[in-house]
PyMOL Python script that loads the backbone (N, CA, C, O; Angstrom):
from pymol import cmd

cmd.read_pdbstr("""\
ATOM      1  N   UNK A   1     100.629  87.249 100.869  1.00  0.00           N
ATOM      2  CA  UNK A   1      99.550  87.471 101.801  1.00  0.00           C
ATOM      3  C   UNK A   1      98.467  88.263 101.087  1.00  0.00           C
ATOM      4  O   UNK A   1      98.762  89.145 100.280  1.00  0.00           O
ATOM      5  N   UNK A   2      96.958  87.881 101.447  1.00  0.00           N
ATOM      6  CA  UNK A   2      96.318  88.597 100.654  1.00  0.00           C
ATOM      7  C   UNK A   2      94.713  88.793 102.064  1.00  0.00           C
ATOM      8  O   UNK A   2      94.276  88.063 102.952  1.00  0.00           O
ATOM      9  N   UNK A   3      94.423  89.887 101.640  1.00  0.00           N
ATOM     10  CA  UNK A   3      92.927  89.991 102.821  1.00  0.00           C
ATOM     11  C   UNK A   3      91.834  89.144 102.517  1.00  0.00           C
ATOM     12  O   UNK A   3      91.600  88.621 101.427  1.00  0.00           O
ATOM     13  N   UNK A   4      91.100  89.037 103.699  1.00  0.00           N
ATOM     14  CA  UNK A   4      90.528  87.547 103.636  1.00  0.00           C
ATOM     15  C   UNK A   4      89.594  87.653 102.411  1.00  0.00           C
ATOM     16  O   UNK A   4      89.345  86.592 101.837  1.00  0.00           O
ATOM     17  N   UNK A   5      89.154  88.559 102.029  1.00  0.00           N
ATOM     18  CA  UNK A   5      87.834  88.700 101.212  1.00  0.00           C
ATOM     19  C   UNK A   5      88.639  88.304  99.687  1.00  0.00           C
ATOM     20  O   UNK A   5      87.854  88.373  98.741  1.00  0.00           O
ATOM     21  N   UNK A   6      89.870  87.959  99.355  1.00  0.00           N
ATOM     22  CA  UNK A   6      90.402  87.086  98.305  1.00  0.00           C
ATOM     23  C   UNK A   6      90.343  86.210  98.536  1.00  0.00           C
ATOM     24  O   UNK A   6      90.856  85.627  99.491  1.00  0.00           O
ATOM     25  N   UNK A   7      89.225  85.558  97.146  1.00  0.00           N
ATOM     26  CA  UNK A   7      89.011  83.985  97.272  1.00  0.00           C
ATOM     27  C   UNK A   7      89.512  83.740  96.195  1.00  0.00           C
ATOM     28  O   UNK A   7      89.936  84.709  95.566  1.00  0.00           O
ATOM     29  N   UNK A   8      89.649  82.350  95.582  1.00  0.00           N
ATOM     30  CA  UNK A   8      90.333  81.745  94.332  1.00  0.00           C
ATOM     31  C   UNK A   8      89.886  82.238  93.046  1.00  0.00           C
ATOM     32  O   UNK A   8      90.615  82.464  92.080  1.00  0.00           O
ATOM     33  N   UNK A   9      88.588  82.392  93.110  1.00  0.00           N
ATOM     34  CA  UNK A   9      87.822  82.895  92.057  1.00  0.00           C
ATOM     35  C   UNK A   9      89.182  84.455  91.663  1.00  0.00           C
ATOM     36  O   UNK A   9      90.231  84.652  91.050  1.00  0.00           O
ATOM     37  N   UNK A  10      88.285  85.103  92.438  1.00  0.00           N
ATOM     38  CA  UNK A  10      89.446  86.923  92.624  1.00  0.00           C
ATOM     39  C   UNK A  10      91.303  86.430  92.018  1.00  0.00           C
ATOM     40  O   UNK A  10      91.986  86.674  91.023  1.00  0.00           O
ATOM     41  N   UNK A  11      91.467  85.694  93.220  1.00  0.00           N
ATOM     42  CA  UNK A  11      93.060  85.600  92.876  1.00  0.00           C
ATOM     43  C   UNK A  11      93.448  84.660  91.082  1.00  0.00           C
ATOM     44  O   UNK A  11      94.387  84.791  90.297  1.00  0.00           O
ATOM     45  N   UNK A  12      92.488  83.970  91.063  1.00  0.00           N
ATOM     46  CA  UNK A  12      92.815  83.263  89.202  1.00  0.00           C
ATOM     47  C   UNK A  12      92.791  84.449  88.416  1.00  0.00           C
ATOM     48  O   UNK A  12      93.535  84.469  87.435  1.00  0.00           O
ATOM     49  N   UNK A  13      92.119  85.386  88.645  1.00  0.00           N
ATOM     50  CA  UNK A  13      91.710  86.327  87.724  1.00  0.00           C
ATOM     51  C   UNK A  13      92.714  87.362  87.707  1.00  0.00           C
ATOM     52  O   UNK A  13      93.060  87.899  86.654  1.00  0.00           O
ATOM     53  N   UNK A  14      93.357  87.765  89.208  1.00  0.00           N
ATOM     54  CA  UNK A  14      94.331  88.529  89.095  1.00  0.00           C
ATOM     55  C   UNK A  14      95.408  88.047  88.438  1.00  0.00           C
ATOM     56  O   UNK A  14      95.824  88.817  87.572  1.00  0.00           O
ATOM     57  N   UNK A  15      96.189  86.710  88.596  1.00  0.00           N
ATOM     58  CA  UNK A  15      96.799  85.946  88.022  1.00  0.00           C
ATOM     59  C   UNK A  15      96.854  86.358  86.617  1.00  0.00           C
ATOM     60  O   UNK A  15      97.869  86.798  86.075  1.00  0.00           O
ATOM     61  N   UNK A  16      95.785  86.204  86.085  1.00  0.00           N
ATOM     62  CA  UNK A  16      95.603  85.816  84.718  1.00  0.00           C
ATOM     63  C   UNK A  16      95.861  87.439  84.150  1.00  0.00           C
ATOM     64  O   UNK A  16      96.705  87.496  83.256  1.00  0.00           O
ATOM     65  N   UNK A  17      95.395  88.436  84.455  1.00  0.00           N
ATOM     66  CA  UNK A  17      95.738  89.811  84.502  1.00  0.00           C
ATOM     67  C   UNK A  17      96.892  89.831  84.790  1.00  0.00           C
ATOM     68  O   UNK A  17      97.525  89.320  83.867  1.00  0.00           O
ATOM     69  N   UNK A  18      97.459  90.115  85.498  1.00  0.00           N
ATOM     70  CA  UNK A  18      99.355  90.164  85.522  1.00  0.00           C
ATOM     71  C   UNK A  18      99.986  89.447  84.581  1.00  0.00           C
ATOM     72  O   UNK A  18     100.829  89.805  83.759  1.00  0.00           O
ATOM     73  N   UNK A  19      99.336  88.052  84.846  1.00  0.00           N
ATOM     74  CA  UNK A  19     100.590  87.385  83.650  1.00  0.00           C
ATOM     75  C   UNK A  19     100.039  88.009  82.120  1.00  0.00           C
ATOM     76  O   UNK A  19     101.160  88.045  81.612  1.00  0.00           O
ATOM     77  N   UNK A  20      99.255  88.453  81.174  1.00  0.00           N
ATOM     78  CA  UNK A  20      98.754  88.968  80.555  1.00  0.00           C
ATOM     79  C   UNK A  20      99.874  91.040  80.377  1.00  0.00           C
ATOM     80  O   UNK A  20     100.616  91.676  79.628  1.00  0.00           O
ATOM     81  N   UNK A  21      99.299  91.097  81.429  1.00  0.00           N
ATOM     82  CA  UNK A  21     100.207  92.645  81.186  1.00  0.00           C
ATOM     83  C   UNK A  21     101.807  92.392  81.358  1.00  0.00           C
ATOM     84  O   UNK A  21     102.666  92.970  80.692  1.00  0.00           O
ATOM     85  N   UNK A  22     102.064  91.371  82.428  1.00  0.00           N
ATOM     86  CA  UNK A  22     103.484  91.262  81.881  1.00  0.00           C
ATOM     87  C   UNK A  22     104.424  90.365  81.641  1.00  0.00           C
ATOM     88  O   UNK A  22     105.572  90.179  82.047  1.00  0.00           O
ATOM     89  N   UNK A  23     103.530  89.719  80.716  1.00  0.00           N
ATOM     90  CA  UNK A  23     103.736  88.690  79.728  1.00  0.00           C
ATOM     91  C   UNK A  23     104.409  87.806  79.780  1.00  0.00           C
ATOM     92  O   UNK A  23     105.204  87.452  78.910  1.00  0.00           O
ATOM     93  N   UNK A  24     104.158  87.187  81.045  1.00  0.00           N
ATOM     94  CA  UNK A  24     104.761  86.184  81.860  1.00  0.00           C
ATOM     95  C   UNK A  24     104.300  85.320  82.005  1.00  0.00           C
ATOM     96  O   UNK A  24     103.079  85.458  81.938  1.00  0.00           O
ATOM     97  N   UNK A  25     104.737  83.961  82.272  1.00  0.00           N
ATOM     98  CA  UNK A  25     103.685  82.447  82.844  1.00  0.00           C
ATOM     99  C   UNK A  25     103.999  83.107  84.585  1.00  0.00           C
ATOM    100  O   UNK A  25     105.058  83.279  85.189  1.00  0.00           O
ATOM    101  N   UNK A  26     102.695  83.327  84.948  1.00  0.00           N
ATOM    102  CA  UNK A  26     103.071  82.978  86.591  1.00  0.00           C
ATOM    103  C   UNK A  26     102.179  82.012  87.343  1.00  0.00           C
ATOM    104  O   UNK A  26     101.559  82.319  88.361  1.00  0.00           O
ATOM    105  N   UNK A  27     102.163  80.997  86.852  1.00  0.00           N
ATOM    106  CA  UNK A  27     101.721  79.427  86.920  1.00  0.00           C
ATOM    107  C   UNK A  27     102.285  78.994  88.629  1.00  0.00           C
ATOM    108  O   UNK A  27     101.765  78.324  89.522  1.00  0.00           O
ATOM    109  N   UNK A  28     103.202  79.526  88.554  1.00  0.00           N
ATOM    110  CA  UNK A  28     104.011  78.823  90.155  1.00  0.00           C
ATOM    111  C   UNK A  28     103.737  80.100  91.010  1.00  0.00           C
ATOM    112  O   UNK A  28     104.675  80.497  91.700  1.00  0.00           O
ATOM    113  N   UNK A  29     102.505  80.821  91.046  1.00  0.00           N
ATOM    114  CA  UNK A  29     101.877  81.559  92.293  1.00  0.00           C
ATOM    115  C   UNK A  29     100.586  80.818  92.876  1.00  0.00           C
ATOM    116  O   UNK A  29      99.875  80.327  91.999  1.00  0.00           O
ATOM    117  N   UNK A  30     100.258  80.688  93.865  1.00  0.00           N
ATOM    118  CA  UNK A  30      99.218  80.195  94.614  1.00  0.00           C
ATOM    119  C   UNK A  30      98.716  81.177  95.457  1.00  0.00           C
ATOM    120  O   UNK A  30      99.344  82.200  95.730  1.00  0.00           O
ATOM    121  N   UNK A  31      97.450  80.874  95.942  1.00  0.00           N
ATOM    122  CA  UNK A  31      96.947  81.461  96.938  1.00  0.00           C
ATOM    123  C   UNK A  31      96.954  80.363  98.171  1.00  0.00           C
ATOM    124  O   UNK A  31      96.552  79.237  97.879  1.00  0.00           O
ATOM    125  N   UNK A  32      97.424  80.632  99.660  1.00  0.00           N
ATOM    126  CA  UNK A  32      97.270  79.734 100.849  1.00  0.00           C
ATOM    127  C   UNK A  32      97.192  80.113 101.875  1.00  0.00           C
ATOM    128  O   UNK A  32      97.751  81.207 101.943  1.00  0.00           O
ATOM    129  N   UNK A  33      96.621  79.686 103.158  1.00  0.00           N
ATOM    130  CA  UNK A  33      96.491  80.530 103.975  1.00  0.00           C
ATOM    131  C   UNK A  33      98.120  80.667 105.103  1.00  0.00           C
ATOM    132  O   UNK A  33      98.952  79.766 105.000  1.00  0.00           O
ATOM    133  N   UNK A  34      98.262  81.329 105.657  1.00  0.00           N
ATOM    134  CA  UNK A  34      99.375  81.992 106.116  1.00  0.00           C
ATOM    135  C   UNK A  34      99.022  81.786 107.544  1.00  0.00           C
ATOM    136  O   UNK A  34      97.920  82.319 107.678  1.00  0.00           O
ATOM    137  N   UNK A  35      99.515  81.130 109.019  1.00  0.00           N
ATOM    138  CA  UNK A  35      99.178  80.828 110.041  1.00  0.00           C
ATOM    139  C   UNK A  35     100.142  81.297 110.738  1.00  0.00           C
ATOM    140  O   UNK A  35     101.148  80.589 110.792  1.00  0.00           O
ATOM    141  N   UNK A  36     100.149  82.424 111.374  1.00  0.00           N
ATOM    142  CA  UNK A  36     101.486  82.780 111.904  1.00  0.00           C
ATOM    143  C   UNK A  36     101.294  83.288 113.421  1.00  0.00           C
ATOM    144  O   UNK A  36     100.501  84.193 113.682  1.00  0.00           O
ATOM    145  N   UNK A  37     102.096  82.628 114.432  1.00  0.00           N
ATOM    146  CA  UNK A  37     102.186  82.798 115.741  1.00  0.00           C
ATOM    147  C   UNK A  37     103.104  83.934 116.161  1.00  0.00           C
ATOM    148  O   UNK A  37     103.127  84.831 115.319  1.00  0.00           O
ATOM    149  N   UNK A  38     103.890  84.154 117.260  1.00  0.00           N
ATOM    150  CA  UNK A  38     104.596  84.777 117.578  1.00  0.00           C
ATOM    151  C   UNK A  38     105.567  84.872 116.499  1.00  0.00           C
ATOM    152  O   UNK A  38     105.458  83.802 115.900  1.00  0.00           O
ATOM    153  N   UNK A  39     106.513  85.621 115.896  1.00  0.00           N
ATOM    154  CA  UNK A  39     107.690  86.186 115.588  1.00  0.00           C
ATOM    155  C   UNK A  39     108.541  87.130 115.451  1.00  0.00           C
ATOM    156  O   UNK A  39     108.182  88.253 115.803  1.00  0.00           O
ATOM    157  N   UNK A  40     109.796  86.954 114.944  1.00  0.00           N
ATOM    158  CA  UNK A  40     110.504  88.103 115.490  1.00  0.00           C
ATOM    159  C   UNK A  40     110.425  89.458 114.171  1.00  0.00           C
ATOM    160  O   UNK A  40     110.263  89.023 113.030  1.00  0.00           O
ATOM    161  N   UNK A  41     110.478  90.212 114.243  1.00  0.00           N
ATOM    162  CA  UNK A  41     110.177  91.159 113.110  1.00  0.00           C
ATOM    163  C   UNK A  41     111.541  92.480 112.916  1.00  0.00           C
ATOM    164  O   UNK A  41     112.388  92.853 113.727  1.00  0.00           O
ATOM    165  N   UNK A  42     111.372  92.745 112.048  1.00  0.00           N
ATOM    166  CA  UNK A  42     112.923  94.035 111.748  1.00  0.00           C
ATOM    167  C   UNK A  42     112.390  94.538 110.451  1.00  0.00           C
ATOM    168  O   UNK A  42     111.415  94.115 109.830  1.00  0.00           O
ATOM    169  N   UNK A  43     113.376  95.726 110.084  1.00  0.00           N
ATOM    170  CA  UNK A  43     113.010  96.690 109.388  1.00  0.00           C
ATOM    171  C   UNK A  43     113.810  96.487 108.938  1.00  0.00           C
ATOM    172  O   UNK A  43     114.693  96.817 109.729  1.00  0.00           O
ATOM    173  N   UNK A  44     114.449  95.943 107.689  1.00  0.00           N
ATOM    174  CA  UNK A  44     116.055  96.224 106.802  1.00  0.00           C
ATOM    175  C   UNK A  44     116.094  97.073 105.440  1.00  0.00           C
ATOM    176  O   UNK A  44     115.431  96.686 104.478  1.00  0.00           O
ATOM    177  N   UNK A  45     116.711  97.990 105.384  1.00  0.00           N
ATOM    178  CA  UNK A  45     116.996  98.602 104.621  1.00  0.00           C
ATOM    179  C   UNK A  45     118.521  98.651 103.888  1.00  0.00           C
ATOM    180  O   UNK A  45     119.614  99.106 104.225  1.00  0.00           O
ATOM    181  N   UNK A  46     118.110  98.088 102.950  1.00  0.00           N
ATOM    182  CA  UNK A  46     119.691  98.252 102.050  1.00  0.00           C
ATOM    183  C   UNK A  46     119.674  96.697 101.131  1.00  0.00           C
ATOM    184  O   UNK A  46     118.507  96.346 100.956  1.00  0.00           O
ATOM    185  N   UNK A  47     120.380  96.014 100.709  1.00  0.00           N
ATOM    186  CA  UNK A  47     121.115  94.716  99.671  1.00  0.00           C
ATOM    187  C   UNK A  47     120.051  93.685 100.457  1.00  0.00           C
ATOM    188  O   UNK A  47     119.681  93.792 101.626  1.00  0.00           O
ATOM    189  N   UNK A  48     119.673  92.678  99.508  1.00  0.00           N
ATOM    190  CA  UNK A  48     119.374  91.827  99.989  1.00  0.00           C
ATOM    191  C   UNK A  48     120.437  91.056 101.091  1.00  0.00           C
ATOM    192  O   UNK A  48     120.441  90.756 102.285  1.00  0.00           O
ATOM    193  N   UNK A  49     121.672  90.890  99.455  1.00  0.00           N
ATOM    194  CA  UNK A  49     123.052  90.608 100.303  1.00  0.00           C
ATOM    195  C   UNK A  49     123.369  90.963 101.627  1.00  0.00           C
ATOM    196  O   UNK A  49     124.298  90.413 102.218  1.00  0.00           O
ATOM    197  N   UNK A  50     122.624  91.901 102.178  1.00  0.00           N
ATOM    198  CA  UNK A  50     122.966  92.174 103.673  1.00  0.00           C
ATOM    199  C   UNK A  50     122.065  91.572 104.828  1.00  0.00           C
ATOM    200  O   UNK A  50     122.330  91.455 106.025  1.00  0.00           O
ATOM    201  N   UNK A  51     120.948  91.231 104.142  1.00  0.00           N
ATOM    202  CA  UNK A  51     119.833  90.642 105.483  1.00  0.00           C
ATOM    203  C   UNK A  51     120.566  89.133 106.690  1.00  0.00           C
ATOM    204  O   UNK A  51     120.299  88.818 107.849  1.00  0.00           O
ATOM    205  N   UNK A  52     121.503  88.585 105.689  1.00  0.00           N
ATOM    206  CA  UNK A  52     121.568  87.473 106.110  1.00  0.00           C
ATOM    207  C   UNK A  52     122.374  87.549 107.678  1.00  0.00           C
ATOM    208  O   UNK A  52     122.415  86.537 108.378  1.00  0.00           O
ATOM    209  N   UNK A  53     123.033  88.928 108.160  1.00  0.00           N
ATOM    210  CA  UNK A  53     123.050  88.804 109.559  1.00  0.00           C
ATOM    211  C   UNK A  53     122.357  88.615 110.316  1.00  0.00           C
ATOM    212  O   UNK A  53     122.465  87.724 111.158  1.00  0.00           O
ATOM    213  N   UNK A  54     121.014  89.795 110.171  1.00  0.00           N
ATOM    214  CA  UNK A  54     119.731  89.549 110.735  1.00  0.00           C
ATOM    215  C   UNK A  54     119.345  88.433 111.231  1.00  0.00           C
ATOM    216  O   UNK A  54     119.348  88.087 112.412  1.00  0.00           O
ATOM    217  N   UNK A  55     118.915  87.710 110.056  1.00  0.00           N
ATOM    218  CA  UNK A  55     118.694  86.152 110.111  1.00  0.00           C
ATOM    219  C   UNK A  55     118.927  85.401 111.097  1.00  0.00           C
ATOM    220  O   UNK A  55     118.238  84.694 111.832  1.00  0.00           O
ATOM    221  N   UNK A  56     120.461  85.763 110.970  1.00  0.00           N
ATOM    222  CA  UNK A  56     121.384  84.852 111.623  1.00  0.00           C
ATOM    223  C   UNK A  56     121.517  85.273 113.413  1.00  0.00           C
ATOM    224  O   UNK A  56     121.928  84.557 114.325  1.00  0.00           O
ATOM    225  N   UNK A  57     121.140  86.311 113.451  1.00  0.00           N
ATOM    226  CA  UNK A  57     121.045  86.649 114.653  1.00  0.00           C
ATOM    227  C   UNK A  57     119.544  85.939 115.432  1.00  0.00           C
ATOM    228  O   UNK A  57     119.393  85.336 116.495  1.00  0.00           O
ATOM    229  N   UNK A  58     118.416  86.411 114.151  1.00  0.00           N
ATOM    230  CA  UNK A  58     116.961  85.912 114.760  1.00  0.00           C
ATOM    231  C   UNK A  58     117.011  84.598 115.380  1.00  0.00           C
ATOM    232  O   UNK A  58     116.446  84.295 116.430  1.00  0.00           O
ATOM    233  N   UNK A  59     118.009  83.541 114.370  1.00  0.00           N
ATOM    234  CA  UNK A  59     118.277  81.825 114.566  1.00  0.00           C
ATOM    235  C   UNK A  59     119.025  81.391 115.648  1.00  0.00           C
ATOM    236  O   UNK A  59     118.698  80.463 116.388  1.00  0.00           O
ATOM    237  N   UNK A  60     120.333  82.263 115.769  1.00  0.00           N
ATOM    238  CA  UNK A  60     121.249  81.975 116.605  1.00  0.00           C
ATOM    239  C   UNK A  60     121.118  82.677 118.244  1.00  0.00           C
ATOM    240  O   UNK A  60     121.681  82.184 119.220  1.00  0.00           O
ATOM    241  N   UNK A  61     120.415  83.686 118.278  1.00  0.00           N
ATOM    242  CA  UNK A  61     120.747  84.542 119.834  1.00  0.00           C
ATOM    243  C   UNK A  61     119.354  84.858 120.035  1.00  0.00           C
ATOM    244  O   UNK A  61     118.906  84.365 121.070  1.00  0.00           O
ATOM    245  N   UNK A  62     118.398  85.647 119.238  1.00  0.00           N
ATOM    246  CA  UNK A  62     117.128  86.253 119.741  1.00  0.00           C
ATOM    247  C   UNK A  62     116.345  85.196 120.463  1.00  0.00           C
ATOM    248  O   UNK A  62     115.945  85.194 121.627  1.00  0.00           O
ATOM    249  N   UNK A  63     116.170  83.974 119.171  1.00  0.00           N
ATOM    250  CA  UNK A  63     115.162  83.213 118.578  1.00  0.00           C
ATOM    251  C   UNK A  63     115.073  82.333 120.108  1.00  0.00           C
ATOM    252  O   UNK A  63     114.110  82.416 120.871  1.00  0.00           O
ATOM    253  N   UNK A  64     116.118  81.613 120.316  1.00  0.00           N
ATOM    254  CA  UNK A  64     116.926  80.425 121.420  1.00  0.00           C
ATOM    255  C   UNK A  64     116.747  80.968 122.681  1.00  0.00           C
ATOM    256  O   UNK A  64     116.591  80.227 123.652  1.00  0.00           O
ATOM    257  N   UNK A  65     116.752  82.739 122.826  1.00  0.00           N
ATOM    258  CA  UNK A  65     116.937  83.196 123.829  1.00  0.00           C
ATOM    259  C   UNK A  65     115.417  83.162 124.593  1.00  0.00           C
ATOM    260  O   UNK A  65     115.213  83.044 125.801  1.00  0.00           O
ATOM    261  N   UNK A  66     114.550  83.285 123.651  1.00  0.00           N
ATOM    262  CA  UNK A  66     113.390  83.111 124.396  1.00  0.00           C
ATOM    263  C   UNK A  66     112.042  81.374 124.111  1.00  0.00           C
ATOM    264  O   UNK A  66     110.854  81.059 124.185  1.00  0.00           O
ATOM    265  N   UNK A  67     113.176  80.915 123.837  1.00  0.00           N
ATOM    266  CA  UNK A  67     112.486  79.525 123.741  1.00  0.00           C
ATOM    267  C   UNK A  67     112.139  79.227 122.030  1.00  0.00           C
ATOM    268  O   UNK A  67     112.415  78.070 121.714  1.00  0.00           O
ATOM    269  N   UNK A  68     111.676  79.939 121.084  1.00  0.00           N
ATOM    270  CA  UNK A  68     111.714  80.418 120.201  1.00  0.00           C
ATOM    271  C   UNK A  68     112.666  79.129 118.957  1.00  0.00           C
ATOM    272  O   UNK A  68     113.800  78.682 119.127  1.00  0.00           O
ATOM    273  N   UNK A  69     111.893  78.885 118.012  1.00  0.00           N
ATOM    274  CA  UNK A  69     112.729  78.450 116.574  1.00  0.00           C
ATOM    275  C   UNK A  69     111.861  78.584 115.609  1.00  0.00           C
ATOM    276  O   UNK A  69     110.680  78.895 115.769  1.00  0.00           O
ATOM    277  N   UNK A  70     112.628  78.263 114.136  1.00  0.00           N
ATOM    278  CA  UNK A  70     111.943  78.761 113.126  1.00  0.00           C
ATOM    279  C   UNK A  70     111.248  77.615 112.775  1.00  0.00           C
ATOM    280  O   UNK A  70     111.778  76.521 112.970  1.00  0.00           O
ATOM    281  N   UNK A  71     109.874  77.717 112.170  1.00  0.00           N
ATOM    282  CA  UNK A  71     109.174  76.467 111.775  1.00  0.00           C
ATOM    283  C   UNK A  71     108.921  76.841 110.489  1.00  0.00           C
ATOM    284  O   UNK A  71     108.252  75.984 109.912  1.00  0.00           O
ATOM    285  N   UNK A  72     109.229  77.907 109.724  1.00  0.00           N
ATOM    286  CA  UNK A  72     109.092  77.449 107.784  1.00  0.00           C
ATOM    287  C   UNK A  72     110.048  78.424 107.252  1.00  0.00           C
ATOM    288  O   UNK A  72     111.090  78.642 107.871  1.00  0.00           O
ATOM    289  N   UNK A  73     109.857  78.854 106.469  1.00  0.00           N
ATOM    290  CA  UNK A  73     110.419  79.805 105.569  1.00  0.00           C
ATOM    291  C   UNK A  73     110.506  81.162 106.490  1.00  0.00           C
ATOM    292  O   UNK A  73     109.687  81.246 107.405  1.00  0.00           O
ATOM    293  N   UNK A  74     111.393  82.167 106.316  1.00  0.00           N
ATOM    294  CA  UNK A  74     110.914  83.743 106.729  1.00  0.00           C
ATOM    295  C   UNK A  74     110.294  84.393 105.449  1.00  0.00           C
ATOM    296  O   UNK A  74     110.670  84.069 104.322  1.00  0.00           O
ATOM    297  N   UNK A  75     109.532  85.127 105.631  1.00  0.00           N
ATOM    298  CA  UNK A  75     108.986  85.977 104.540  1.00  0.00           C
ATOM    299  C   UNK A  75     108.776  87.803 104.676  1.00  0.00           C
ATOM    300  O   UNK A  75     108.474  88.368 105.728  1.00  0.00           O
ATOM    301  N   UNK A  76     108.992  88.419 103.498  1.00  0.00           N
ATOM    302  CA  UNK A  76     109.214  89.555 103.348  1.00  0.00           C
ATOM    303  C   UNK A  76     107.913  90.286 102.977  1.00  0.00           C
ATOM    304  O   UNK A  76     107.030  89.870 102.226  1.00  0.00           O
ATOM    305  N   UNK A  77     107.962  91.513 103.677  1.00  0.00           N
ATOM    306  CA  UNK A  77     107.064  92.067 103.341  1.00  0.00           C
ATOM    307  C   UNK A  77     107.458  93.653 102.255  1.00  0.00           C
ATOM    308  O   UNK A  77     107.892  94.573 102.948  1.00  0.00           O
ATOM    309  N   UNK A  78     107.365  93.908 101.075  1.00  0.00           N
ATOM    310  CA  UNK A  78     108.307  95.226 100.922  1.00  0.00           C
ATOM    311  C   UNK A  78     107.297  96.405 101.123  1.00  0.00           C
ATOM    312  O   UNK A  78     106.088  96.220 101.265  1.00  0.00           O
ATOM    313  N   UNK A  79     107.860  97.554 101.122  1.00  0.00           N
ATOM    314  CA  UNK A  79     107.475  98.862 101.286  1.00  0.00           C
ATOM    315  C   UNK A  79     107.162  99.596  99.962  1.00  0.00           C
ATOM    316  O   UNK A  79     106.301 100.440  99.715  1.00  0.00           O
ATOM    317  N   UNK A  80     108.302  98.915  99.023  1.00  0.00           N
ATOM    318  CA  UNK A  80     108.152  99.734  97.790  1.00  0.00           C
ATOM    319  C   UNK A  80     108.453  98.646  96.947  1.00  0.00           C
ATOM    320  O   UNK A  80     108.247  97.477  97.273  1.00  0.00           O
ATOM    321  N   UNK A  81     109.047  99.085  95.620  1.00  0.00           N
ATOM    322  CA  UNK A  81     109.009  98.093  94.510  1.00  0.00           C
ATOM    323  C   UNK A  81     110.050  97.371  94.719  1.00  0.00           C
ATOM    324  O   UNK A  81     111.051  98.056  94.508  1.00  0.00           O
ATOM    325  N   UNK A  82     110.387  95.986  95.130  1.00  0.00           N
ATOM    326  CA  UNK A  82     111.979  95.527  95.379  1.00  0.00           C
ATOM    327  C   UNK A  82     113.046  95.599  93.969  1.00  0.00           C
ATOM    328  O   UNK A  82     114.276  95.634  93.929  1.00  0.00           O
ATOM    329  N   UNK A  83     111.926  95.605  92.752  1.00  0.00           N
ATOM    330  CA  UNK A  83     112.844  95.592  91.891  1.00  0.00           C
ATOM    331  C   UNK A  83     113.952  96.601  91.451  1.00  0.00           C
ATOM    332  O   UNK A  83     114.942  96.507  90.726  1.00  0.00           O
ATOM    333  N   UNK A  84     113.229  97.881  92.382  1.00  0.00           N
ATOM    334  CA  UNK A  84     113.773  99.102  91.767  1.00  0.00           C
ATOM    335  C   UNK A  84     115.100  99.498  93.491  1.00  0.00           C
ATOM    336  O   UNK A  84     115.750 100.537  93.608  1.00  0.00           O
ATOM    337  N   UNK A  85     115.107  98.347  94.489  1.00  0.00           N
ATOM    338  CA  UNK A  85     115.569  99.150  95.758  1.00  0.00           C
ATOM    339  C   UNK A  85     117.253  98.807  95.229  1.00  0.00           C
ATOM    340  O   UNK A  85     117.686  97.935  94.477  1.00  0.00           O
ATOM    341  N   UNK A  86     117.879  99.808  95.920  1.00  0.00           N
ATOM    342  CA  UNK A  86     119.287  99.673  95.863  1.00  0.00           C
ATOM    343  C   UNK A  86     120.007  99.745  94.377  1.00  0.00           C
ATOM    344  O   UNK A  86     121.227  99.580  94.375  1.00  0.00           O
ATOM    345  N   UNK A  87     119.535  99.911  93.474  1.00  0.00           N
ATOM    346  CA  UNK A  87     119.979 100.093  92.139  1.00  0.00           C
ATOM    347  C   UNK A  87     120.705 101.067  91.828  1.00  0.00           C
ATOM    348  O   UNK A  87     120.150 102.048  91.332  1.00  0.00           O
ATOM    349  N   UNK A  88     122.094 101.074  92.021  1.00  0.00           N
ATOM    350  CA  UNK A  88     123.029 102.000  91.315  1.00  0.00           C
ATOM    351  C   UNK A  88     123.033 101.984  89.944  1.00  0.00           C
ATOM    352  O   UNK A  88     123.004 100.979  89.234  1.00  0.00           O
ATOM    353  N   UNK A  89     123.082 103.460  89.496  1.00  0.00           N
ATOM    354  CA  UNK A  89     124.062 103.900  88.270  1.00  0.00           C
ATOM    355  C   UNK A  89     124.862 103.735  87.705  1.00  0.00           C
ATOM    356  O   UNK A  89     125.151 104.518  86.800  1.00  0.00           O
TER     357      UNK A  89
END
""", "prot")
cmd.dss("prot")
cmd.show_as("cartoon", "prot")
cmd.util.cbc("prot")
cmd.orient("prot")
């Protein structure tokens, strides 16, 4: 997700800056617009490995309960760096 005032021009360039500092192809990022109606939302903290109750609850009981289904992907928003969450010693 990005604020509206990122246009393609802005986002190639950031692109090209990241993959540059970390020295990566990131060829398979796009910019698109994001159309999102009602959904259900949560706060999870801890393993990725653990979200998938959630999920499963949003699909199976919340979602059904109020007329409600999923029409694409779910997507994450993080708080902090995901690379660094939950990392034991």
């Amino acid at each position: 997700m990005a604020p509206d005032f990122v246009d393609e021009g802005l986002f190639d360039g950031a692109v090209a800056k990241a993959s540059r500092k970390l020295d990566a192809p990131l060829q398979h990022l796009s910019l698109a617009p994001l159309e999102e109606g009602p959904c259900p939302q949560t706060m999870h903290i801890g393993s990725h490995d653990d979200e998938g109750p959630a999920l499963a609850w949003f699909d199976g009981e919340l979602m059904p309960s109020r007329g409600y289904e999923f029409s694409g992907p779910h997507h994450q928003i993080y708080l902090g760096d995901p690379r660094r969450s939950n990392r034991r010693s």
